[in-house]
C-alpha positions, 0 to 999 in steps of 0.5 A: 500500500502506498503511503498516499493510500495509506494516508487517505484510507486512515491504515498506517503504512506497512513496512516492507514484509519481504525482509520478514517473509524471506527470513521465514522461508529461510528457516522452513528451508533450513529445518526441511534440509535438518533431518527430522529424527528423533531418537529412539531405543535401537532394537538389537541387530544380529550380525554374521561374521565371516569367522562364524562368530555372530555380534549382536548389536545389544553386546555393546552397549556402552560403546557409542557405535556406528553401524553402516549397511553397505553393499560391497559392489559400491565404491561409495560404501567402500570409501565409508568403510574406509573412514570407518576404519580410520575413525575405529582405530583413532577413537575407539579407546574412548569408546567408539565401535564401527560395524559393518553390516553388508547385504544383498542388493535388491533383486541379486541373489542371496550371496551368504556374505561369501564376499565379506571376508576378501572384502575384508582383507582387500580394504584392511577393514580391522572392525567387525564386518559381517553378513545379514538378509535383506530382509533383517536389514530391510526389519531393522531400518524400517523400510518397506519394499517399495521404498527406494534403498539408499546406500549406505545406511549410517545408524549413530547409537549412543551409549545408552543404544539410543538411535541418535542420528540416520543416513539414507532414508527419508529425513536422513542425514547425509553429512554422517557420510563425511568424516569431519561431521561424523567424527565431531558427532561421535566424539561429541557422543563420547563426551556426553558419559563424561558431563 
């Protein structure tokens, strides 16, 4: 409205609402790029280990621990099992555990994990790795068959197995995918036992 028309109409003249109103957009944009996960208690997750043993996910508890679901035949998951890895070796005397979940893609054959073990041995991968079904893995993350399956799957748990943080599903967050943000999260985690 114009200050004339304002004036002759008797309303005050408004100020310019664009400032307002792109602040306001701007903080809708900000909380759909956040992802909208809420902790909750993990339910306990079995693995299989190319060595026979089985590592249920309820055995370490008191670890802050970062499960990745992966398919082997992706570089991008390989280069996560990599810092993994890396993150595993620096951090977990404070308390830290990587576990490697690899599963089968969509519409390929149930390999048993038979590729895990020289997987293993190729990347000089020195945390738990090992094998489940597509359809323990679909169970425990949730998702339904017509969902489309991103990967990798990055499941943060806490000290206490709260679920604190998810990659690659719907309202997840793909900067658990970097190190320098997986790591600052981690170690965070790993701080909160001593507060």
């Amino acid at each position: 409205m114009s200050k004339q028309m304002a004036h002759r109409s008797g309303a005050k003249p408004t100020k310019n609402v664009a400032v307002p109103v792109l602040a306001v957009l701007a903080a809708l944009s900000a909380m759909a790029a956040t992802p909208s996960f809420v902790p909750r208690r993990s339910p306990d997750f079995r693995i299989a280990e190319p060595s026979g043993q089985s590592i249920s996910l309820s055995k370490l508890r008191g670890k802050v621990v970062v499960m990745e679901f992966l398919f082997l035949q992706s570089n991008h998951c390989t280069r996560v099992a990599q810092m993994l890895n890396k993150l595993n070796v620096e951090l977990g005397p404070r308390g830290f555990q990587a576990l490697g979940v690899v599963f089968d893609p969509p519409n390929a054959p149930d390999s048993h994990g038979q590729l895990v073990a020289p997987a293993v041995t190729f990347f000089k991968l020195t945390y738990p790795v090992g094998y489940s079904s597509k359809v323990d893995v679909d169970g425990y993350l949730g998702r339904k068959q017509q969902e489309v399956l991103n990967i990798p799957q990055i499941i943060v748990i806490d000290r206490a197995g709260m679920i604190r943080a998810a990659s690659g599903a719907a309202g997840g967050d793909p900067r658990l995918e970097d190190e320098g943000s997986l790591r600052g999260l981690i170690e965070g985690l790993l701080d909160e036992a001593r507060r």
